[in-house]
C-alpha positions as CSV (number, residue, x, y, z in Angstrom):
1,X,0.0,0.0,0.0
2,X,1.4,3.5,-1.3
3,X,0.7,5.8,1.1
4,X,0.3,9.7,-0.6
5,X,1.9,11.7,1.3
6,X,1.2,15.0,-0.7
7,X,-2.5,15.2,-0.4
8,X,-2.6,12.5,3.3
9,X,-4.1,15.9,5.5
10,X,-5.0,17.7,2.2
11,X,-9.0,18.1,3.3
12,X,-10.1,20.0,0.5
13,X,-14.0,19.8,0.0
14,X,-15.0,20.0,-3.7
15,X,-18.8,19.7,-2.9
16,X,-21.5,20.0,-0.9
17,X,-24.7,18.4,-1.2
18,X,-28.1,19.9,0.3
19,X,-30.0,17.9,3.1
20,X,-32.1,14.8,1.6
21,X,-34.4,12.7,3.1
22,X,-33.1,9.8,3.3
23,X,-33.4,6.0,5.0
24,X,-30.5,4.0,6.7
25,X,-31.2,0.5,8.5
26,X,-35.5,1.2,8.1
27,X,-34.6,4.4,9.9
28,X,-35.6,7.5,8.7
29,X,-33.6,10.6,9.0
30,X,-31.8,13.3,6.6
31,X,-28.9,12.6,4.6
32,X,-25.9,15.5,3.6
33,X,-23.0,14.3,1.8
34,X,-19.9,15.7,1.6
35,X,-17.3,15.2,-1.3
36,X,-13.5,16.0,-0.8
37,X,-10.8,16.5,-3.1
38,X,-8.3,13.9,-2.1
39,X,-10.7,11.7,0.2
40,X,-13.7,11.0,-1.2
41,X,-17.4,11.1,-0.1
42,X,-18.3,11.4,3.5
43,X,-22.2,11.0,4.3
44,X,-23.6,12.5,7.6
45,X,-27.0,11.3,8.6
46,X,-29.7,12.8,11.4
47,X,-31.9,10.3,12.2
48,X,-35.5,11.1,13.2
49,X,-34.9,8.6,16.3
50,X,-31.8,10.0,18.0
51,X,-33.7,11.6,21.0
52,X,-30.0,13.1,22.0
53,X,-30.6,15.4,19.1
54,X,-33.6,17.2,20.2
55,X,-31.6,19.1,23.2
56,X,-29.1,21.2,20.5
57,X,-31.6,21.3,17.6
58,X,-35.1,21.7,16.9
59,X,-35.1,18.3,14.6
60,X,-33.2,16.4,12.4
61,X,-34.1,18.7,9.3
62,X,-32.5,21.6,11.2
63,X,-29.5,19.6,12.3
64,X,-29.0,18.4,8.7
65,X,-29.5,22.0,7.2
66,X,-27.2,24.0,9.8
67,X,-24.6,21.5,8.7
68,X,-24.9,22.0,5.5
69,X,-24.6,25.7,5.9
70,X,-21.4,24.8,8.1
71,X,-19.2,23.3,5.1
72,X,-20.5,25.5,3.2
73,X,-19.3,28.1,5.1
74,X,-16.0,26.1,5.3
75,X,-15.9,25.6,1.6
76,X,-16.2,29.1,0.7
77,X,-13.2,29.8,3.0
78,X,-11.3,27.5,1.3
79,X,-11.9,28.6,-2.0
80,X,-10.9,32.1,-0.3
81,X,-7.6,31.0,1.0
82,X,-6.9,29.1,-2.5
83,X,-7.4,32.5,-4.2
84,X,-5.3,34.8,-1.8
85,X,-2.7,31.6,-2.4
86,X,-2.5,32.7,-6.5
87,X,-2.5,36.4,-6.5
């Protein structure tokens, strides 16, 4: 196994996709997926049963849409950085 070295803590996010309903195991909940450069997909899911949940957020649609917003957020700074990197 070849182990890159260049791109190993290279977290780069190339997209973000919005909040989807979603079911995982029979349990329903809301799906957001994120897609890095160098590290492929990553898939975050609220599930309408986690009870733990309900003390940060309103529900699992809010969790799944403030976290959206959150790599957006970070994806935009990013792209920012990159920028400021080629001027």
């Amino acid at each position: 196994m070849k182990i890159d070295w260049k791109h190993l803590f290279n977290w780069e996010i190339s997209k973000v996709y919005r909040p989807v309903k979603a079911v995982q195991s029979g349990v329903h909940g809301y799906m957001v997926a994120v897609e890095y450069k160098f590290h492929g997909k990553e898939e975050l899911f609220f599930s309408v049963e986690d009870e733990r949940m309900y003390t940060t957020y309103v529900n699992p649609e809010t969790a799944a849409h403030e976290c959206y917003e959150a790599y957006v957020k970070h994806q935009e700074r990013q792209m920012g950085r990159n920028v400021a990197r080629v001027r």
